[in-house]
N, C-alpha and C positions, 0 to 999 in steps of 0.2 A: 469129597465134593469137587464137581471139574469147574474148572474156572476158565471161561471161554477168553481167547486170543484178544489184547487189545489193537485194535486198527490203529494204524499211523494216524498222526496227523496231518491235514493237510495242510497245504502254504496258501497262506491267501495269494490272489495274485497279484495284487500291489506291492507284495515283496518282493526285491530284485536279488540276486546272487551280491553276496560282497564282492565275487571276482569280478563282476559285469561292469561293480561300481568304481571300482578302482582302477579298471578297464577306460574307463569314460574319463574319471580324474586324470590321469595321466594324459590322455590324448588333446585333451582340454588345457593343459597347463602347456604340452611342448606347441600346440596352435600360439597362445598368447606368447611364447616365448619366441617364435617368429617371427610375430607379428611387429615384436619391439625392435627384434635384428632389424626389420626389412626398414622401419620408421630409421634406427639408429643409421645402418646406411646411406639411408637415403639423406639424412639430416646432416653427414659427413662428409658426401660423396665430395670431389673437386670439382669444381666449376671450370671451365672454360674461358681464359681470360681472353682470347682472339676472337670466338664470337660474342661477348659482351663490348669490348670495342669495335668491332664488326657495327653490331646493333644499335651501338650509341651514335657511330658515326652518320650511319645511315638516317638516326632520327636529326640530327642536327644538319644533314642537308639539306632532309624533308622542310624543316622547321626553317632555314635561311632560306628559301626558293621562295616559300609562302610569304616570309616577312618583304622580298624585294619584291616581289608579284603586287602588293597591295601600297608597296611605297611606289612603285610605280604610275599605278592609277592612281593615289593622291596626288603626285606630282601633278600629273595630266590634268586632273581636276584642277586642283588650284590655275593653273597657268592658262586654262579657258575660263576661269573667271577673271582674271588675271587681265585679262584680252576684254574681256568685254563689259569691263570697268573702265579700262582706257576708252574702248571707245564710248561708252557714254559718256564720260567726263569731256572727248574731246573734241565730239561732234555737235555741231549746232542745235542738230533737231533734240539733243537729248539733255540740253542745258536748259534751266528753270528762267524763265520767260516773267518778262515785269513790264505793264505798259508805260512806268515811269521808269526815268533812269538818274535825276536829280531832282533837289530839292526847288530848282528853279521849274521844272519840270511841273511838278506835282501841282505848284502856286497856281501856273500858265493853266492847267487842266482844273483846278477848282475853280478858279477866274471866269473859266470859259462854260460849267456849270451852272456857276450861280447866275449866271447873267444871262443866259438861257431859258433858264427854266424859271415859272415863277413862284415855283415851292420843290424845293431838293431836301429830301433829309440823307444825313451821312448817319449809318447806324450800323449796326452788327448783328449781318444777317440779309435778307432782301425780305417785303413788305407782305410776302407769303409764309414765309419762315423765319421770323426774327431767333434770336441768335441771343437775347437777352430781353429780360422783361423790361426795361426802359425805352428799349427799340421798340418792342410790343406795344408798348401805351402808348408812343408817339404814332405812329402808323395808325393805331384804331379811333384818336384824335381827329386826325386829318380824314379817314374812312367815312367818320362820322360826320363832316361839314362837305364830303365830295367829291372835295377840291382834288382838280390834277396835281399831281407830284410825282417827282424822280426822285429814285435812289443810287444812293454808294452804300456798296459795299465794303469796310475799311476794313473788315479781316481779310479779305482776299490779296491786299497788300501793305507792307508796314510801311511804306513810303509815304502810302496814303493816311495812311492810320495816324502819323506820325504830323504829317503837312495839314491837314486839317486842322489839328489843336495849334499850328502855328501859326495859320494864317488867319485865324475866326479868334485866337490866344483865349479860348476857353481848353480845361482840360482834359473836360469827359465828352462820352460819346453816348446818345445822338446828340446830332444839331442839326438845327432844323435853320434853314435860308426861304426866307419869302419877299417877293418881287426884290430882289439885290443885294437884300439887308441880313445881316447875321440876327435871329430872335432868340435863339437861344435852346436849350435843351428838355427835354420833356417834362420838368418841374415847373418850368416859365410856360410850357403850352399848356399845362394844365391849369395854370393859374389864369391863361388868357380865356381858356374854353369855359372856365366857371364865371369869369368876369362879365361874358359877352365880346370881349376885345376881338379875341380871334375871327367872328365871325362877322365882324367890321371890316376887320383887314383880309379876311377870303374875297370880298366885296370886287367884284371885275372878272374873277381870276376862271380862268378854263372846269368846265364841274365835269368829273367823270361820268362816263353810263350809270347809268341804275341798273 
């Protein structure tokens, strides 16, 4: 009986040579073993101590130039403000201005108020813009009966703020003067306006527009 020739086998072809692989191992291993030299080297190498002081130098000039550069212009800044603080302080036109300058003052100019006018109130604020709700009721009192009247303003100066309660010797503000006399503050014109009194004592007196 013939028995026909067995055929080789073949290699698949995802099999590689052992040589090929051990080929590649090797080449593979002295690469990474390079690699670590070149890193190791490199990680050893000696530094350069004249351009690292070179370099440092260089930043620490950079770095004092800037620092004198900017002390400089705050100098400069300061010493023109410096300048023109003096002269506000030392010129007339820039000194805070008072139409009183004593207390004998202040008297001579309330004196000469009340006895002009025949209804002045002292309050806080002016008779469009009160300044406090007592100023407010006093002012819409007097609105309401007509009557001409003058104001002070006693925020506008503490002289006056102050001379007022000294020479009327009440302590609060408003106060109210008609034809001469001290009447008192807007607790007492309310008590007059509900009395009828007040509108007794407006009796003569100058009446504003309608």
């Amino acid at each position: 009986m013939h028995v026909p020739p067995r055929a080789p086998h073949a290699v698949p072809p995802h099999f590689q040579p052992r040589q090929a692989t051990m080929a590649c191992s090797t080449m593979t291993r002295r690469c990474a073993s390079r690699i670590v030299m070149n890193n190791i080297a490199t990680a050893t190498a000696p530094t350069n101590p004249t351009s690292r002081v070179v370099g440092l130098r260089a930043s620490s000039l950079v770095t004092a130039a800037a620092a004198t550069s900017s002390m400089r212009a705050t100098s400069s800044l300061l010493a023109q403000r410096a300048r023109r603080s003096f002269a506000s302080d030392t010129h007339d036109d820039f000194k805070p201005k008072s139409n009183v300058e004593s207390s004998d003052d202040v008297a001579r100019i309330i004196a000469q108020d009340v006895e002009s006018n025949g209804v002045i109130i002292y309050m806080k604020g002016s008779p469009a813009a009160p300044q406090c709700g007592f100023s407010n009721m006093a002012c819409r009192i007097l609105d309401h009966h007509g009557v001409t009247y003058a104001s002070r303003n006693v925020l506008a100066s503490e002289e006056l703020r102050n001379g007022i309660k000294t020479f009327s010797s009440w302590p609060t503000i408003p106060q109210i003067f008609v034809k001469g006399e001290f009447l008192g503050g807007s607790d007492i014109l309310m008590q007059m306006h509900q009395s009828g009194e007040l509108a007794t004592m407006f009796e003569g007196l100058p009446k504003s527009a309608p």
